[in-house]
PDB file of N, CA, C and O in Angstrom:
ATOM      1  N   UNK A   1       7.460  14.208  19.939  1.00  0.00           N
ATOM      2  CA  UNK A   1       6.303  13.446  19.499  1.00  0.00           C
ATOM      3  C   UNK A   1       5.600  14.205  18.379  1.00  0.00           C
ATOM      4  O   UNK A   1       5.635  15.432  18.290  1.00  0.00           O
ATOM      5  N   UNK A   2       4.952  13.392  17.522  1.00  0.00           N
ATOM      6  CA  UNK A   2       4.503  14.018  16.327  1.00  0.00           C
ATOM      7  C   UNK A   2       3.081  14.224  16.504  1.00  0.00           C
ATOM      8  O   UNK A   2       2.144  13.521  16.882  1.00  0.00           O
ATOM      9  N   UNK A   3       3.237  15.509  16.079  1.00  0.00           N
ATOM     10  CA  UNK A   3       1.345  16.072  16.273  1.00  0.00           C
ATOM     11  C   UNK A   3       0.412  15.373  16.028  1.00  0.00           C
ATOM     12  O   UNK A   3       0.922  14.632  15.188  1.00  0.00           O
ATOM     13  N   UNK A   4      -0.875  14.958  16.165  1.00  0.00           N
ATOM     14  CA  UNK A   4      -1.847  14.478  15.539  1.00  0.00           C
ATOM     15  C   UNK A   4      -2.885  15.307  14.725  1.00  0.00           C
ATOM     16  O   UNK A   4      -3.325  16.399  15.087  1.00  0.00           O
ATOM     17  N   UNK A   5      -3.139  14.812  13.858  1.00  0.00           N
ATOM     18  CA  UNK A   5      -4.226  15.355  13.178  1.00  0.00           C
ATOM     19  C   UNK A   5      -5.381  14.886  13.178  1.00  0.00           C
ATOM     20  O   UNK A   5      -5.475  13.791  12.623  1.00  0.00           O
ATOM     21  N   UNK A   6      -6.533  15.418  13.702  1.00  0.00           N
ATOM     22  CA  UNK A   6      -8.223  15.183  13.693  1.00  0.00           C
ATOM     23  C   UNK A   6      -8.403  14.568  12.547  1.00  0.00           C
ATOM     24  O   UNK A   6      -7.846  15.104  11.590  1.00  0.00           O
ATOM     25  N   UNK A   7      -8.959  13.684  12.356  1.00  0.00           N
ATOM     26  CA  UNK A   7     -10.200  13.154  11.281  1.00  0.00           C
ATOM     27  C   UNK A   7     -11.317  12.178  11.564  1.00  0.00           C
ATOM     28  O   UNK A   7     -11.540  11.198  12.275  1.00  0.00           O
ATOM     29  N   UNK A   8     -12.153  13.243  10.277  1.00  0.00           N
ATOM     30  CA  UNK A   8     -13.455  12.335  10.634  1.00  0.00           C
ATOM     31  C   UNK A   8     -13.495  11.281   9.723  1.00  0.00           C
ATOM     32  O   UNK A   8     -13.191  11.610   8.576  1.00  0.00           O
ATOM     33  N   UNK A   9     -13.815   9.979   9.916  1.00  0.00           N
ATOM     34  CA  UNK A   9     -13.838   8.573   9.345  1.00  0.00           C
ATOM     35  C   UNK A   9     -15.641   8.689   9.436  1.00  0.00           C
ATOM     36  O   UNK A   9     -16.271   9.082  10.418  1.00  0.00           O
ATOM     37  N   UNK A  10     -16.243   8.204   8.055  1.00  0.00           N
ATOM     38  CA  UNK A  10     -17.290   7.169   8.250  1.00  0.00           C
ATOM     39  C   UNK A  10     -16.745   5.648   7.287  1.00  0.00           C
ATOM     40  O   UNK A  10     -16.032   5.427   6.308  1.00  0.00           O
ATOM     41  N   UNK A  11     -17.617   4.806   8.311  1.00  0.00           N
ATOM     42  CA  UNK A  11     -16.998   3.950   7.792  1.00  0.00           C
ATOM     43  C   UNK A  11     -18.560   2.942   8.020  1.00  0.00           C
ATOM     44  O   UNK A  11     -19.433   3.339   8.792  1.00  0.00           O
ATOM     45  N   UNK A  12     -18.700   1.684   7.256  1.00  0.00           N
ATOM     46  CA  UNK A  12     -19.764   1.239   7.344  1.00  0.00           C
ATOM     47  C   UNK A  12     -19.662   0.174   8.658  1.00  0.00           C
ATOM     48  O   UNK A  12     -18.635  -0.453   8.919  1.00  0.00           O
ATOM     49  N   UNK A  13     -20.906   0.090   9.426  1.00  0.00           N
ATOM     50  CA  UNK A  13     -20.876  -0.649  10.971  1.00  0.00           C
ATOM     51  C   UNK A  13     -20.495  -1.921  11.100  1.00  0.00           C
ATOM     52  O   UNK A  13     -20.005  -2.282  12.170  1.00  0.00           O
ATOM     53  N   UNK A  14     -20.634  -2.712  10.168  1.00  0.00           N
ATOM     54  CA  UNK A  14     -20.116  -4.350   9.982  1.00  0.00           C
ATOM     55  C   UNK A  14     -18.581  -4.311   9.768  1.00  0.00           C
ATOM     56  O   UNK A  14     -17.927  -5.349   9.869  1.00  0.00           O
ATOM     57  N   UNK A  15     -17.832  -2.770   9.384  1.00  0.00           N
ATOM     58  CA  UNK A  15     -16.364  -2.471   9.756  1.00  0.00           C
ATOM     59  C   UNK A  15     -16.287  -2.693  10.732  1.00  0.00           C
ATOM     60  O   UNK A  15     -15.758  -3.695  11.214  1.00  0.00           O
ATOM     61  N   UNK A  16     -17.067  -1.348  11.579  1.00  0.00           N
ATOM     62  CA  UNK A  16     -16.665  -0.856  12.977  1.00  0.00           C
ATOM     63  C   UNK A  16     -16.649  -1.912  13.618  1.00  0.00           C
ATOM     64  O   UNK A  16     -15.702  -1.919  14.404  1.00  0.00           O
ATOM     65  N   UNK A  17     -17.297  -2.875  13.655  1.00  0.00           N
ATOM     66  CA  UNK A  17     -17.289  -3.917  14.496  1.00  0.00           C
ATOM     67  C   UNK A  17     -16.193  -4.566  14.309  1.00  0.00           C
ATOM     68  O   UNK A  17     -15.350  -4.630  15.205  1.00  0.00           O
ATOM     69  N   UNK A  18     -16.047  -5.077  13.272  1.00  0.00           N
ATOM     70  CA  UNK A  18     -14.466  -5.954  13.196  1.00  0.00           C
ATOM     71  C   UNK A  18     -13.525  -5.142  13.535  1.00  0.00           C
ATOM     72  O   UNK A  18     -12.493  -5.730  13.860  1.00  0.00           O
ATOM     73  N   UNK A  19     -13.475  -3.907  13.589  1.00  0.00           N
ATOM     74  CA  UNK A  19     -12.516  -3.191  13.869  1.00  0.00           C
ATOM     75  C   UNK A  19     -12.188  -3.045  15.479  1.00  0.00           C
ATOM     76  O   UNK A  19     -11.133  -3.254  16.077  1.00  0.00           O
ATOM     77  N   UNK A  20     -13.461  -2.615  15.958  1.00  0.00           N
ATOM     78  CA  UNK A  20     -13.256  -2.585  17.646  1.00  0.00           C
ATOM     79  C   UNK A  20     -12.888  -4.210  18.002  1.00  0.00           C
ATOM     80  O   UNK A  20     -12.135  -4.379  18.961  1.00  0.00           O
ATOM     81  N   UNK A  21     -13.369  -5.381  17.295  1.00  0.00           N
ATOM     82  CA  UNK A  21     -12.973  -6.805  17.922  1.00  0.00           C
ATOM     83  C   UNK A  21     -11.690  -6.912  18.002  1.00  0.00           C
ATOM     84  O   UNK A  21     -11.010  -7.223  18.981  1.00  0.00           O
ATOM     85  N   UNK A  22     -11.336  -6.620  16.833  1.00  0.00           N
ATOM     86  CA  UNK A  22      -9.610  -6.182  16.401  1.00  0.00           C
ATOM     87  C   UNK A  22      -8.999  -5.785  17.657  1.00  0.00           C
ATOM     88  O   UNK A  22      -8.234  -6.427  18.378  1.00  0.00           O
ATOM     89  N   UNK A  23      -9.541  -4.439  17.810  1.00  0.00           N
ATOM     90  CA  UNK A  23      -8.284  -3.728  18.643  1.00  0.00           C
ATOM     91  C   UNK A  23      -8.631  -3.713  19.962  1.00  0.00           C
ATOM     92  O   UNK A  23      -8.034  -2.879  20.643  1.00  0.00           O
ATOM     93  N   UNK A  24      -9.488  -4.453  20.549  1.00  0.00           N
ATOM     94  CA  UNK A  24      -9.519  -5.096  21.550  1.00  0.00           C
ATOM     95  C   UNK A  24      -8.717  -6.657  21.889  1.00  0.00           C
ATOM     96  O   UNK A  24      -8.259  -7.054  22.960  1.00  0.00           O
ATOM     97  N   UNK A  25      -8.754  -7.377  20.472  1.00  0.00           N
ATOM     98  CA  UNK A  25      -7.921  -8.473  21.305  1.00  0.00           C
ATOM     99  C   UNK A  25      -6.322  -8.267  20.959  1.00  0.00           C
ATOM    100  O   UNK A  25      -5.446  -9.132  20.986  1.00  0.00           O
ATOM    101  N   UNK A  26      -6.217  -7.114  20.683  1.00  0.00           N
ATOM    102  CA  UNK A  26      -4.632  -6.774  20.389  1.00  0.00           C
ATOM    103  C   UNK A  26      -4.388  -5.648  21.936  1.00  0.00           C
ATOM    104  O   UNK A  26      -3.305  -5.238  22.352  1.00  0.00           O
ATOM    105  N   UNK A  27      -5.239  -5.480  22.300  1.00  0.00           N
ATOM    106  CA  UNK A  27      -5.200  -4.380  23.461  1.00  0.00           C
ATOM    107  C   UNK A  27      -4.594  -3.151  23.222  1.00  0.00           C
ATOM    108  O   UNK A  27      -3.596  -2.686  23.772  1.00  0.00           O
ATOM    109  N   UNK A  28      -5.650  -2.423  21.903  1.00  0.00           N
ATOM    110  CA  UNK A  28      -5.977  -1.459  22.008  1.00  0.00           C
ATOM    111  C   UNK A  28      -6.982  -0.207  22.073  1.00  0.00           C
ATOM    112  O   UNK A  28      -7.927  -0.405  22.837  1.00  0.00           O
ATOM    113  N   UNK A  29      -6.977   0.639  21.636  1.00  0.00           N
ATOM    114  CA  UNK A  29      -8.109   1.929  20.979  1.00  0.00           C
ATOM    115  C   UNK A  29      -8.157   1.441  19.588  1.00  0.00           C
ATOM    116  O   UNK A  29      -7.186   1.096  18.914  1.00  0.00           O
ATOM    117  N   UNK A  30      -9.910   1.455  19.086  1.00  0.00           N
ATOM    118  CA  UNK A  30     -10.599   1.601  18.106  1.00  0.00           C
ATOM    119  C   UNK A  30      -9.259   2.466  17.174  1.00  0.00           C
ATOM    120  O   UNK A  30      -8.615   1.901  16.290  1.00  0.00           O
ATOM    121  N   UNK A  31      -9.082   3.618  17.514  1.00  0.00           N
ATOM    122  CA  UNK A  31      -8.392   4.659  16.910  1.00  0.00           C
ATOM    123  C   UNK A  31      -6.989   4.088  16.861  1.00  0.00           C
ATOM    124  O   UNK A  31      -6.488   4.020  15.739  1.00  0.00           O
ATOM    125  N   UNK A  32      -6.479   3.787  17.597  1.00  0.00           N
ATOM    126  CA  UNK A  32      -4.718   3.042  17.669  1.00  0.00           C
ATOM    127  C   UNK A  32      -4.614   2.258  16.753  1.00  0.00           C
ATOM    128  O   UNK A  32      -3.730   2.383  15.906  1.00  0.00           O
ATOM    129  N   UNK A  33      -5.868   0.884  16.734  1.00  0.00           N
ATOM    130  CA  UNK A  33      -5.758  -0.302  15.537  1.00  0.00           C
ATOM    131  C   UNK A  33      -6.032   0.594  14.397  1.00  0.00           C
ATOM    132  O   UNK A  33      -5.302   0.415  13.423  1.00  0.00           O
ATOM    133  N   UNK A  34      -6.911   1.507  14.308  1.00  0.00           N
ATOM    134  CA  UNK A  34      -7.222   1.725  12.464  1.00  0.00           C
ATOM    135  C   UNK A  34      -5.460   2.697  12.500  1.00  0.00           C
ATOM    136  O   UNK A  34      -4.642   2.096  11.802  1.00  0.00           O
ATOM    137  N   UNK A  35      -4.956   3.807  13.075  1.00  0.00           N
ATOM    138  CA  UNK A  35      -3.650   4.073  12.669  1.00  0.00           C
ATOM    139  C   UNK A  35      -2.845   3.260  12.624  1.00  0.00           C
ATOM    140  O   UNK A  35      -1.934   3.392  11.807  1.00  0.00           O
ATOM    141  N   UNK A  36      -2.894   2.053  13.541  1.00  0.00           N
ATOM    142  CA  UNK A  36      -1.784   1.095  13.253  1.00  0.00           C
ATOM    143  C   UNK A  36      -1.820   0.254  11.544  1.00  0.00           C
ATOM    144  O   UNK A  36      -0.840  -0.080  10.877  1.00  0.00           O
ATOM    145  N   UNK A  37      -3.465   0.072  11.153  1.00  0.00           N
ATOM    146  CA  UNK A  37      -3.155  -0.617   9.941  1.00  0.00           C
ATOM    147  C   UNK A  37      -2.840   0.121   8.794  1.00  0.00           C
ATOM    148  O   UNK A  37      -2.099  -0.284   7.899  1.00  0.00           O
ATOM    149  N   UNK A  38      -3.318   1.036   8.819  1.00  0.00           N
ATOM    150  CA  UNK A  38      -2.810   2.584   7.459  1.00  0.00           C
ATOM    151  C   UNK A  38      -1.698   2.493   7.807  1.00  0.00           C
ATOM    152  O   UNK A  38      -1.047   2.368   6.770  1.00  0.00           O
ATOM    153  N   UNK A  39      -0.886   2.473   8.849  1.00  0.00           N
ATOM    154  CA  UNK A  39       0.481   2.460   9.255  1.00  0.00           C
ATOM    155  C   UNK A  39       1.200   1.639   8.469  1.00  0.00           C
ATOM    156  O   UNK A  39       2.083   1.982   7.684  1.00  0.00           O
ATOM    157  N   UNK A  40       0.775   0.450   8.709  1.00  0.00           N
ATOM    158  CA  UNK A  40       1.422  -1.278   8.040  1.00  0.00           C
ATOM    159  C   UNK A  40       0.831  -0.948   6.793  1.00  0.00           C
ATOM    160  O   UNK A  40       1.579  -1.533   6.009  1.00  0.00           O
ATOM    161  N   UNK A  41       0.053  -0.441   6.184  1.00  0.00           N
ATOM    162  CA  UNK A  41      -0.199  -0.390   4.749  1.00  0.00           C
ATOM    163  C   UNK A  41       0.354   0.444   4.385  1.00  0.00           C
ATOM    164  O   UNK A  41       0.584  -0.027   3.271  1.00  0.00           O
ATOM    165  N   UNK A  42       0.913   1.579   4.364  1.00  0.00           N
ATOM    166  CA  UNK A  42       1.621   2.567   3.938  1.00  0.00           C
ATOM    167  C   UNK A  42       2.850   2.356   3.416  1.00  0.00           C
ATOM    168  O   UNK A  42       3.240   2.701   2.301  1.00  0.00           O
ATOM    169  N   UNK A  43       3.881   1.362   4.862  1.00  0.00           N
ATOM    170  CA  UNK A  43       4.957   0.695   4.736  1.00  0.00           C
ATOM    171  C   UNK A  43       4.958  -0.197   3.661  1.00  0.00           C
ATOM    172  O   UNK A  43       5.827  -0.182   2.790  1.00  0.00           O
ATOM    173  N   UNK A  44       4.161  -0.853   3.686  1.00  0.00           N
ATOM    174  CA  UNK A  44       4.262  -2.532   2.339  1.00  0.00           C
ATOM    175  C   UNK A  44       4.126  -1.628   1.148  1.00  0.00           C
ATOM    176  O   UNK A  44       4.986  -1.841   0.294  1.00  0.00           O
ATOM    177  N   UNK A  45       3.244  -0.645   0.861  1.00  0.00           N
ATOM    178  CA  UNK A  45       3.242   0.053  -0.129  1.00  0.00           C
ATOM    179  C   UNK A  45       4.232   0.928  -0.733  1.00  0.00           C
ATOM    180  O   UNK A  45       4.100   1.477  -1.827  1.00  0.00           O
ATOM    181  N   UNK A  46       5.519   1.053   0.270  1.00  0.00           N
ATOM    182  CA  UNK A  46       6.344   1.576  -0.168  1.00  0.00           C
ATOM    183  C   UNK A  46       5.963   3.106   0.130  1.00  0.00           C
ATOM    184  O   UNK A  46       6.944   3.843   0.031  1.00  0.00           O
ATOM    185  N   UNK A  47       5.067   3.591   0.386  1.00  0.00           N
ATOM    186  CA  UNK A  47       4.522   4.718   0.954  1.00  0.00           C
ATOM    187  C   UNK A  47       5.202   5.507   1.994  1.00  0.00           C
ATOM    188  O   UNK A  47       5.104   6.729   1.883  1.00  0.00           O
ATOM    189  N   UNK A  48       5.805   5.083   2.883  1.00  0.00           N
ATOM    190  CA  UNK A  48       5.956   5.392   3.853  1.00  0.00           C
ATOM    191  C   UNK A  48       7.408   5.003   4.323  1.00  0.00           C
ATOM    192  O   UNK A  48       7.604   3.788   4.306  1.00  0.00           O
ATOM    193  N   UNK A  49       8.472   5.782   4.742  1.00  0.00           N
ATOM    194  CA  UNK A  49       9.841   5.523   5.262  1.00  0.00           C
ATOM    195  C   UNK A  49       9.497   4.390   6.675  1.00  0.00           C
ATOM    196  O   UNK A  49       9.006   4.611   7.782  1.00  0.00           O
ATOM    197  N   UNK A  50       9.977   3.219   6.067  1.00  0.00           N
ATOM    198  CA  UNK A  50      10.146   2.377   7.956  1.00  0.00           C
ATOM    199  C   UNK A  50      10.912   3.094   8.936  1.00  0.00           C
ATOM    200  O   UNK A  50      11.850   3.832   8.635  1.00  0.00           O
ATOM    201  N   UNK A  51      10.480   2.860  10.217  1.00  0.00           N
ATOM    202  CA  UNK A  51      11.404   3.114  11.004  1.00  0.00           C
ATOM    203  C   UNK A  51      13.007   2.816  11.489  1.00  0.00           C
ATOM    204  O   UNK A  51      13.077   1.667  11.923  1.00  0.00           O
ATOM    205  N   UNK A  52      14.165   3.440  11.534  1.00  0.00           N
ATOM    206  CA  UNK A  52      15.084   2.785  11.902  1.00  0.00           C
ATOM    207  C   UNK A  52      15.184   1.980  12.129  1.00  0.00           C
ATOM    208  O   UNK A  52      15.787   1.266  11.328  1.00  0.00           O
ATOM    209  N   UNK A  53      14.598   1.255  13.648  1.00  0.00           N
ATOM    210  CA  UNK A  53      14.801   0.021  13.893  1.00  0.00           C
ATOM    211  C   UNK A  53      14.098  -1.100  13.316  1.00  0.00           C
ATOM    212  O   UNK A  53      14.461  -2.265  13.480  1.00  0.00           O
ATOM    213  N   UNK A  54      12.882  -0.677  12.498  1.00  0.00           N
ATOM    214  CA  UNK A  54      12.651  -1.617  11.224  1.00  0.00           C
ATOM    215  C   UNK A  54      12.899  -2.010  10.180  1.00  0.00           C
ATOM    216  O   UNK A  54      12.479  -2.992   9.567  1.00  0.00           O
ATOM    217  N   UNK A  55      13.750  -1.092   9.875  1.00  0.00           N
ATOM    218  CA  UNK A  55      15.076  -1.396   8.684  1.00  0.00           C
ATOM    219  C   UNK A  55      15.857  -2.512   9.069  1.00  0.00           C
ATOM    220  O   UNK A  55      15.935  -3.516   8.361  1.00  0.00           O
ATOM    221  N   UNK A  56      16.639  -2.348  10.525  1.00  0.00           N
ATOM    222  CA  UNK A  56      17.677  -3.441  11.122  1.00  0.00           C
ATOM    223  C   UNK A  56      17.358  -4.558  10.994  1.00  0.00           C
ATOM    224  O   UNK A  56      18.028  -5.389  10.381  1.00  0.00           O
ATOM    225  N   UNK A  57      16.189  -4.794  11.597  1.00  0.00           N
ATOM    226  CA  UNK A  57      14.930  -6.402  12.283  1.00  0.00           C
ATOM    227  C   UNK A  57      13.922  -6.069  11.244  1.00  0.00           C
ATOM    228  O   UNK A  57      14.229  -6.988  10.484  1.00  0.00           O
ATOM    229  N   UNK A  58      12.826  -5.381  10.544  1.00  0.00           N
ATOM    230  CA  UNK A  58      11.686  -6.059  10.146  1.00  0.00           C
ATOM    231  C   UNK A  58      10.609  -5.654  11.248  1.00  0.00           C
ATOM    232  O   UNK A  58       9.429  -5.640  10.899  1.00  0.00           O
ATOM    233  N   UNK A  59      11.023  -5.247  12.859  1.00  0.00           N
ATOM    234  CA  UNK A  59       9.801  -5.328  13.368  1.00  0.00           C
ATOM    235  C   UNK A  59       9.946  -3.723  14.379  1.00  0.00           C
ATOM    236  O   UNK A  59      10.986  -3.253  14.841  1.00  0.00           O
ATOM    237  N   UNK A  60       9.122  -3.393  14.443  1.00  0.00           N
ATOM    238  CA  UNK A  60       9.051  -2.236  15.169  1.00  0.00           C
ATOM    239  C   UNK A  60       9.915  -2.513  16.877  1.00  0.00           C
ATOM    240  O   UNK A  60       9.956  -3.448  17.677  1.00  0.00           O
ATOM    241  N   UNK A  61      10.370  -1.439  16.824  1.00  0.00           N
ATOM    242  CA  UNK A  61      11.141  -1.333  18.266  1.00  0.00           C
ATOM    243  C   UNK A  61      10.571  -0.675  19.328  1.00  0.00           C
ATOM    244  O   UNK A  61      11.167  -0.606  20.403  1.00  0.00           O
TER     245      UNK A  61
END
């Protein structure tokens, strides 16, 4: 498993809110949804190597 790294986020509160609505009706952590979308933005950006099995399918395994 890959280490995590601490960071501090400010972010303005009319975010935070859409953000916790977010990752509550996806059933997760505040913290899980914002890595999950830098995640998906990284990828579309070409930023970031997909995962194996998202190469095959398109969708995370």
């Amino acid at each position: 498993m890959e280490k995590k790294k601490p960071f501090a986020l400010r972010i303005d509160a009319r975010l935070m809110e859409a953000l916790e609505k977010w990752a509550a009706d996806e059933f997760r952590s505040t913290n899980g949804q914002i890595e999950w979308i830098i995640n998906r933005a990284l990828k579309e950006a070409g930023r970031l190597k997909k995962d194996k099995g998202e190469e095959k399918t398109g969708k995370p395994e």
